[in-house]
PAZAPA-4460 file (N, C-alpha, C; in steps of 0.05 Angstrom, whole numbers, plus 32768, in hexadecimal, padded with zeros to 4 digits):
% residues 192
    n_x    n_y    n_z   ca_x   ca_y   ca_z    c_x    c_y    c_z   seq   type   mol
   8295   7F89   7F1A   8282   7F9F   7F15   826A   7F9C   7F28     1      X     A
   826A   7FB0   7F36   824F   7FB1   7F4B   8231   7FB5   7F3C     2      X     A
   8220   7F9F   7F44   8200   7FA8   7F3F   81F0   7FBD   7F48     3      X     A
   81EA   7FC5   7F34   81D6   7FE4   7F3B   81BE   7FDB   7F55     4      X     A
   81BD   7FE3   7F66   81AC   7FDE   7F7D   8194   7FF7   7F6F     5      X     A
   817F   7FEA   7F7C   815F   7FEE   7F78   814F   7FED   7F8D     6      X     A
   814D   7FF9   7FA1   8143   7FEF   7FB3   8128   8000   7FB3     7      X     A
   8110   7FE2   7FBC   80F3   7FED   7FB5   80EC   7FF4   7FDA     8      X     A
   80E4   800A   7FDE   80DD   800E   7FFB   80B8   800B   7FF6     9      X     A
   80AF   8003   7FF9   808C   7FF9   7FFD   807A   7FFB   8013    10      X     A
   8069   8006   8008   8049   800E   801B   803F   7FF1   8015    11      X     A
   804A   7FDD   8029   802F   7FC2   8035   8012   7FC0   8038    12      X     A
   8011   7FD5   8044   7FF3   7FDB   804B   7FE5   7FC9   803B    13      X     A
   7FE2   7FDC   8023   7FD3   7FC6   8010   7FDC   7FB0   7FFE    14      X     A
   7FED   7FAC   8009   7FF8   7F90   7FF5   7FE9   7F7F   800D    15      X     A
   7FEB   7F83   8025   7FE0   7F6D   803B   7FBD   7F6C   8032    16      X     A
   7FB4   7F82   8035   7F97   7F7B   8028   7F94   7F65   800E    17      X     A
   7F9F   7F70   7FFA   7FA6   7F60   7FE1   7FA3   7F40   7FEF    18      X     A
   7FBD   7F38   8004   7FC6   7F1B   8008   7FAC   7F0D   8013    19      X     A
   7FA9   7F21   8021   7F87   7F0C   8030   7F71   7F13   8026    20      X     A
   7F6A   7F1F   8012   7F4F   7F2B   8003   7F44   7F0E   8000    21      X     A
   7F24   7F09   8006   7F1C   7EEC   7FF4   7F22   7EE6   7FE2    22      X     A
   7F1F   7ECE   7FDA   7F21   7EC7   7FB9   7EFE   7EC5   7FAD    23      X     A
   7EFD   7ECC   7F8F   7EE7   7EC5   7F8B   7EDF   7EA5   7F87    24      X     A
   7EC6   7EA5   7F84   7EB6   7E8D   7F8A   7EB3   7E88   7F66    25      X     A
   7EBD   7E75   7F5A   7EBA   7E63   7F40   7EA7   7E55   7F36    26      X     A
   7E96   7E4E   7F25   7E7F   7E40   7F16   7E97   7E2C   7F12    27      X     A
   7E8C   7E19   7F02   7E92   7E06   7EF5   7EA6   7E05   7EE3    28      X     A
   7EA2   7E1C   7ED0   7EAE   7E24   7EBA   7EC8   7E39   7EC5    29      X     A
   7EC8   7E3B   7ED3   7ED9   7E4B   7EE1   7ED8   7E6B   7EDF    30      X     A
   7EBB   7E75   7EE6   7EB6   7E93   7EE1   7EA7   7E98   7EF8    31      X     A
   7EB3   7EB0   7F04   7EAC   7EBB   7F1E   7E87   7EB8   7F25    32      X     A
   7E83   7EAE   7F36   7E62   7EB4   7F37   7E62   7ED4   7F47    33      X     A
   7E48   7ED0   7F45   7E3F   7EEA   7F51   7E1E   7EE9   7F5C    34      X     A
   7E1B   7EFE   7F65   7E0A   7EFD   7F76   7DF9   7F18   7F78    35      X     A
   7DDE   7F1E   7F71   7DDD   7F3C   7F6D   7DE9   7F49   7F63    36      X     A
   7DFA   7F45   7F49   7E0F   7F48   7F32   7E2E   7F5F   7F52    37      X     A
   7E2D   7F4A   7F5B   7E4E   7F47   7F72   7E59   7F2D   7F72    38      X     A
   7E71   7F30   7F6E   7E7B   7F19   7F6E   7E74   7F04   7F8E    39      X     A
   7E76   7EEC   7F8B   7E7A   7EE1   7FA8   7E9E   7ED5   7FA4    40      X     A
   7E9C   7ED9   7FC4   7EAC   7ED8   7FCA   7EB7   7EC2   7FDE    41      X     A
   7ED2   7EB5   7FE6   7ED2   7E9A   7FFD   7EEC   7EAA   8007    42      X     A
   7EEC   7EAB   802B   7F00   7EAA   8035   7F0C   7EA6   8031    43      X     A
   7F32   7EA4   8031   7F4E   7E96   802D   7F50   7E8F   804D    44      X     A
   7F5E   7E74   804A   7F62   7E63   8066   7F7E   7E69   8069    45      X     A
   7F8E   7E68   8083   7FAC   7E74   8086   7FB7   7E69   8072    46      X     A
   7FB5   7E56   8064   7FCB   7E45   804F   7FC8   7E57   8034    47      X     A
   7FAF   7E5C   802A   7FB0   7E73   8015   7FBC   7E8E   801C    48      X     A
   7FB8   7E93   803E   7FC5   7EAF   803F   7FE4   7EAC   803F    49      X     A
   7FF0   7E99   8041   8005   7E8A   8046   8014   7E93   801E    50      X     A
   8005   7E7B   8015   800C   7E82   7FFA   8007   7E98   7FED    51      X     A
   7FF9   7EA9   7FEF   7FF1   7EC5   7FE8   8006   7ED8   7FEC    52      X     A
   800D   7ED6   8005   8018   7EED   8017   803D   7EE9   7FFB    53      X     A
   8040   7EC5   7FFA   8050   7EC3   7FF4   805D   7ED1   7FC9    54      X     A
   8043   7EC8   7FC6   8041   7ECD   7FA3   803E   7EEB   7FA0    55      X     A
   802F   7EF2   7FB5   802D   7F15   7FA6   8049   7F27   7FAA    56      X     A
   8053   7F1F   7FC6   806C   7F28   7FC3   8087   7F25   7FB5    57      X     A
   8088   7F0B   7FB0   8095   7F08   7F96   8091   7F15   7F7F    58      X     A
   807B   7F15   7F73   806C   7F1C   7F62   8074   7F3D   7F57    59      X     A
   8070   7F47   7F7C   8075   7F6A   7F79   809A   7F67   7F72    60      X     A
   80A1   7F61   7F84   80BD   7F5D   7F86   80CE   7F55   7F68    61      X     A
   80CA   7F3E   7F5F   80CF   7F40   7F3F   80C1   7F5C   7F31    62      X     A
   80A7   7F5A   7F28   809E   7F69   7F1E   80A6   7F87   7F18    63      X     A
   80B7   7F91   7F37   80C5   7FA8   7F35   80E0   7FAF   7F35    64      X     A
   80ED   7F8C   7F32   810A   7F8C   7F20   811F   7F96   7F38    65      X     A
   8118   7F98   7F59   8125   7FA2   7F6A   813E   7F92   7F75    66      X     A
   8154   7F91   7F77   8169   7F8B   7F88   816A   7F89   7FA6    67      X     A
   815B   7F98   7FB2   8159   7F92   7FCE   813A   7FA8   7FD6    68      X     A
   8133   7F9D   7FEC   8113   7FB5   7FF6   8114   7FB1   800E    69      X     A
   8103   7FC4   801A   80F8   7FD6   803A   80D6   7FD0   803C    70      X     A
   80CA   7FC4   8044   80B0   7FC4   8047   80AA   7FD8   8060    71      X     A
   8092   7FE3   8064   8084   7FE6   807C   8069   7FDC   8075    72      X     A
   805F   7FDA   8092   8040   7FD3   8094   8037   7FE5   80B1    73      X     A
   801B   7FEA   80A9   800F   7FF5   80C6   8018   7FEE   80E1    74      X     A
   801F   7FF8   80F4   8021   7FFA   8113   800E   7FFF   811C    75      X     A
   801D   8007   8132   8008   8019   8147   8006   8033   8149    76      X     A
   7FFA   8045   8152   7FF6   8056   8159   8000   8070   813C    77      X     A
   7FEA   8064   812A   7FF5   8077   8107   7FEC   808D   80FE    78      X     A
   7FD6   8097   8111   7FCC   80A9   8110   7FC1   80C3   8120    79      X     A
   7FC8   80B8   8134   7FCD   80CA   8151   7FD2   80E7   814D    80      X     A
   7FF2   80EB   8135   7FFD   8107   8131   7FE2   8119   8127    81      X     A
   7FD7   810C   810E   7FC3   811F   8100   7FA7   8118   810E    82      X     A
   7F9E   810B   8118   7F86   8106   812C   7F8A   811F   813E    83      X     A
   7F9F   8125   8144   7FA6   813E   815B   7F9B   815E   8157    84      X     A
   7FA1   8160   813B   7FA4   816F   8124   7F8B   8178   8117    85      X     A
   7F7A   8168   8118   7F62   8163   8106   7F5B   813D   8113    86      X     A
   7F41   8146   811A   7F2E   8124   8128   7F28   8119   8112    87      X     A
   7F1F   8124   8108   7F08   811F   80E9   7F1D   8109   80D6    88      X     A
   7F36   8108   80DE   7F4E   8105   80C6   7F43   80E5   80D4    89      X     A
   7F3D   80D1   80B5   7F41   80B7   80AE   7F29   80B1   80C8    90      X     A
   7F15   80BB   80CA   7F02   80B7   80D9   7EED   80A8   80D3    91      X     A
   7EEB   80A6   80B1   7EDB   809C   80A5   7EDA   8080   809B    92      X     A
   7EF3   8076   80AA   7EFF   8062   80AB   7EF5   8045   80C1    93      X     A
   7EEE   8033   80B8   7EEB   801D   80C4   7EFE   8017   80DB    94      X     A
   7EF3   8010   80FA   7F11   800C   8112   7F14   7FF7   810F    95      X     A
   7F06   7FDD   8107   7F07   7FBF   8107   7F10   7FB6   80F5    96      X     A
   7F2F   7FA9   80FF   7F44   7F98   80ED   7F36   7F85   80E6    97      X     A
   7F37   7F88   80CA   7F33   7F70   80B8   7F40   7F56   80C2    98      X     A
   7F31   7F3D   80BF   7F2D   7F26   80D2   7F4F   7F13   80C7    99      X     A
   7F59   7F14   80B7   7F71   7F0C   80B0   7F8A   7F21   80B2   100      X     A
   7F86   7F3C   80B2   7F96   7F58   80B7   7FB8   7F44   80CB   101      X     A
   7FAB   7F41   80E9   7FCB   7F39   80F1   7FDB   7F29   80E8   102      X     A
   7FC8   7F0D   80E0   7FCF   7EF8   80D3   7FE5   7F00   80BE   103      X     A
   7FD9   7F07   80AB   7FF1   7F16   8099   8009   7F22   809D   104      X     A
   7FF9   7F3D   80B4   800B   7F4A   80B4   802B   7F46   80BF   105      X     A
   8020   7F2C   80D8   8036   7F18   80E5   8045   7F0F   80D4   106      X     A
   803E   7EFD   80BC   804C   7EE8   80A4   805C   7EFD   8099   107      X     A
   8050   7F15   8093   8066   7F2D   8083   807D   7F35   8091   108      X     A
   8075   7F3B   80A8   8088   7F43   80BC   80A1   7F2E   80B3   109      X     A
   8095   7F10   80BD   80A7   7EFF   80CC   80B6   7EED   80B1   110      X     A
   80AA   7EF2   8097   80AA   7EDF   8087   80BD   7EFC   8074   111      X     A
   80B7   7F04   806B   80BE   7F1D   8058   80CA   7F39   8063   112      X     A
   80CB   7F37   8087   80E3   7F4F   8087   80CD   7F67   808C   113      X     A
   80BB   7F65   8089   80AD   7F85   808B   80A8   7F92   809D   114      X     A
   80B4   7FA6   80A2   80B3   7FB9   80BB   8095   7FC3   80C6   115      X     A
   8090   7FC0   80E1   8074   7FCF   80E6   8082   7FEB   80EE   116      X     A
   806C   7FFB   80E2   8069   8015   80E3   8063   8022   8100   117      X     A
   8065   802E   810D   805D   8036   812D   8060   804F   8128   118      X     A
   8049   805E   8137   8052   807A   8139   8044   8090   812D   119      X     A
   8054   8084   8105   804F   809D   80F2   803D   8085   80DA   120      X     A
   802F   808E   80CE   8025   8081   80B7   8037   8076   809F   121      X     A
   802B   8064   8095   8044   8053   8085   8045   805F   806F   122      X     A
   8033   806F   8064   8041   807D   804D   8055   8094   8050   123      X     A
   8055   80A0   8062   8069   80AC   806B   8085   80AA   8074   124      X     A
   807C   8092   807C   809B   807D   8085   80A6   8078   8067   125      X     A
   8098   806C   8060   80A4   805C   803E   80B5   807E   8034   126      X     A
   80A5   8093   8029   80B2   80AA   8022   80C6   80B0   8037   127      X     A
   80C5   80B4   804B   80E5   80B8   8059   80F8   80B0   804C   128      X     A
   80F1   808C   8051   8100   8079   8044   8113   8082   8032   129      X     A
   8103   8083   8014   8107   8086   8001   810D   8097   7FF7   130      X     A
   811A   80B0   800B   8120   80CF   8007   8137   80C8   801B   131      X     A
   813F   80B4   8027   8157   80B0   8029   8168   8097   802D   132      X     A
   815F   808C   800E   8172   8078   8005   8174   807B   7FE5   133      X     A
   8189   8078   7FE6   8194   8078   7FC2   818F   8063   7FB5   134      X     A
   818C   8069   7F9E   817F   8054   7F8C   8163   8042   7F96   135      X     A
   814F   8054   7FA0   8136   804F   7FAF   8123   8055   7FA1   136      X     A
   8108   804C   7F9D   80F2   8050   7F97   80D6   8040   7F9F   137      X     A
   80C5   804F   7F9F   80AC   804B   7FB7   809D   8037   7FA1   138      X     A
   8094   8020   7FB2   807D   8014   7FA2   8064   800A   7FBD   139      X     A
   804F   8017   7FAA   803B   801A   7FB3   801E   801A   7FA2   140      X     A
   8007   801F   7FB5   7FF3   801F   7F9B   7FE1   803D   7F9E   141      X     A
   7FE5   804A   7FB8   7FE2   8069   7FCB   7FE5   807F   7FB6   142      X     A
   7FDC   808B   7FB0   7FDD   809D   7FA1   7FF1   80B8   7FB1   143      X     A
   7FE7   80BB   7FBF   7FFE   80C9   7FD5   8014   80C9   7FDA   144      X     A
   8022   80A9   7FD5   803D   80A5   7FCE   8034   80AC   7FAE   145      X     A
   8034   809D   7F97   8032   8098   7F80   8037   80BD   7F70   146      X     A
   802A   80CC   7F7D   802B   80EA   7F7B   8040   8100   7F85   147      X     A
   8053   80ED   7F8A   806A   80F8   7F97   807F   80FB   7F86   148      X     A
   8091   8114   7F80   809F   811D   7F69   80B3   80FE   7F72   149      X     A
   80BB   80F5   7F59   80CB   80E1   7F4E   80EA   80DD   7F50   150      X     A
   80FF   80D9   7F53   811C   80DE   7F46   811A   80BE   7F37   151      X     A
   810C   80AC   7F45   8109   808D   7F36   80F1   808C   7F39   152      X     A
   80EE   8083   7F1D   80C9   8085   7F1C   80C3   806D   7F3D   153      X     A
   80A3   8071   7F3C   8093   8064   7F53   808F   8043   7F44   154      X     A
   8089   8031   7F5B   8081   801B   7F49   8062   801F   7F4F   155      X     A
   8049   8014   7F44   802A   800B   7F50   802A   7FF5   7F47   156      X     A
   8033   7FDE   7F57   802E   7FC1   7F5D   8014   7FB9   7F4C   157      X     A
   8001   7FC9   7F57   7FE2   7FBE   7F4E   7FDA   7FBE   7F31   158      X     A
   7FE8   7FDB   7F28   7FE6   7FDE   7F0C   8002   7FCE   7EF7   159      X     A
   8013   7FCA   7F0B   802B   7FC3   7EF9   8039   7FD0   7EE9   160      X     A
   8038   7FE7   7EF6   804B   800A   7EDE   804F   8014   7EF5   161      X     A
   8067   801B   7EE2   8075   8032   7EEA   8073   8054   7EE7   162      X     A
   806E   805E   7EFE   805D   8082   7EF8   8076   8093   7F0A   163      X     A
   8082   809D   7EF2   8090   80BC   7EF5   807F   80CD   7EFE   164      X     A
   8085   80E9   7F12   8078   80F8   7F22   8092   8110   7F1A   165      X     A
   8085   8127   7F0B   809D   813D   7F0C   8091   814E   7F23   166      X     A
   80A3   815C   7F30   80A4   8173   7F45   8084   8182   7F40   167      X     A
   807D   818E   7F24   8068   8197   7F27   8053   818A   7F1E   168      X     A
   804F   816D   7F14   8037   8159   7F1A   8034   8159   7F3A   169      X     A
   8053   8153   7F4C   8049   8150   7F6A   803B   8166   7F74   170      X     A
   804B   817E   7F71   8036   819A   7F7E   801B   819D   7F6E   171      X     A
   8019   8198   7F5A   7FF8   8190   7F52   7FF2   8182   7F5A   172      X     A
   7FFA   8170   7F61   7FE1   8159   7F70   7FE2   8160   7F95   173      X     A
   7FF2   816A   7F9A   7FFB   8176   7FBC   7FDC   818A   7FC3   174      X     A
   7FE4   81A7   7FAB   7FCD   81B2   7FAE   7FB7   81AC   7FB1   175      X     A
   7FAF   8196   7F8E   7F98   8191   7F86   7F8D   8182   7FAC   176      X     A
   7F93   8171   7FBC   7F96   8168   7FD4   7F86   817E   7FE6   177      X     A
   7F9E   8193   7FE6   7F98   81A7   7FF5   7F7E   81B3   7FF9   178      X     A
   7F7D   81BC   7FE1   7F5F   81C7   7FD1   7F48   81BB   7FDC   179      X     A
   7F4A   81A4   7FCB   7F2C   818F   7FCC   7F22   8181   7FE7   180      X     A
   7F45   817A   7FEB   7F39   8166   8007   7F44   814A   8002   181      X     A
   7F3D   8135   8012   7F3F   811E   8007   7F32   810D   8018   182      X     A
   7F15   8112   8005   7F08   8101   801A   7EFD   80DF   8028   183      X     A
   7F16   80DD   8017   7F1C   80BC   8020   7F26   80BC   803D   184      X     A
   7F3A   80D3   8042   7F44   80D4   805A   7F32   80E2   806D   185      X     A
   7F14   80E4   8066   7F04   80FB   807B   7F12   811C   8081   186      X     A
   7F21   8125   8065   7F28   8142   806B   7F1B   8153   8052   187      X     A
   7F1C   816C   805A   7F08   8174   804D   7F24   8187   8046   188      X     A
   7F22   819B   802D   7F30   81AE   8026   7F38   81C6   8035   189      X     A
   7F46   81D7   8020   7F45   81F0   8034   7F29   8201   8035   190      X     A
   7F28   8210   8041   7F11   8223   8040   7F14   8242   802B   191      X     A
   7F00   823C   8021   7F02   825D   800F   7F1D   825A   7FFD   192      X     A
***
């Protein structure tokens, strides 16, 4: 009898932030200090990004019960198409790679299989993906994937659930997009 295949196709992006994020800084008692009520915080040295990179992916990987997965992570050149289109798009955005960004992104590549993205943006890639492979589903933490009508629910890693998307939750949230804007990505809505 053959095993039902599961295969999780995944937006990296932020799981790599996740792997190298600081760790917080501990008292005695073992409770986060803080600082101007913010946490502090201590670098991770390659050996924590090392073990990090290693536990969270496992972590996702069990957690979402998959048989086999497709990673991507950022490339080059991801935003070129809609930069073309509209300047303003993801403008509001920081250019300077975070100081561990390759580090990671190398160990994922080379350690876990994960494809760099070139070209087109990785949430986009992942949905290709996952619109053409059977028994597929997107895990991510993007709302943009996460909002995308379902045939297998989505996983969100971060939250640890599972979120069904029917056809017209997606075109509600497509519009609501349309409408408003989204101005995380520096775009503004439609007009009138």
């Amino acid at each position: 009898m053959e095993m039902e295949r599961k295969i999780a196709v995944i937006d990296v992006d932020s799981i790599a932030y996740k792997i190298f994020h600081p760790k917080k800084v501990l008292d005695k008692n073992n409770i986060p200090l803080r600082s101007e009520n913010k946490f502090v915080y201590k670098e991770k040295n390659e050996q924590e990004i090392l073990y990090s990179c290693n536990f969270v992916m496992d972590e996702i990987l069990t957690n979402c019960n998959c048989t086999h997965y497709i990673g991507y992570i950022k490339g080059f050149n991801t935003t070129s198409f809609r930069k073309s289109i509209n300047n303003s798009y993801k403008s509001n955005r920081s250019l300077d790679e975070p100081k561990w960004w390759s580090y990671t992104k190398d160990m994922l590549i080379h350690e876990w299989n994960i494809i760099e993205a070139n070209d087109h943006e990785v949430d986009d890639i992942v949905n290709i993906t996952r619109l053409n492979l059977k028994d597929s589903f997107l895990v991510g933490i993007d709302k943009d994937l996460l909002n995308l009508e379902s045939i297998n629910p989505h996983y969100n890693w971060k939250d640890n659930k599972w979120i069904s998307t029917t056809k017209s939750e997606a075109n509600y949230h497509f519009w609501c997009d349309m409408i408003c804007g989204q101005p995380g990505d520096g775009l503004s809505g439609l007009k009138g």
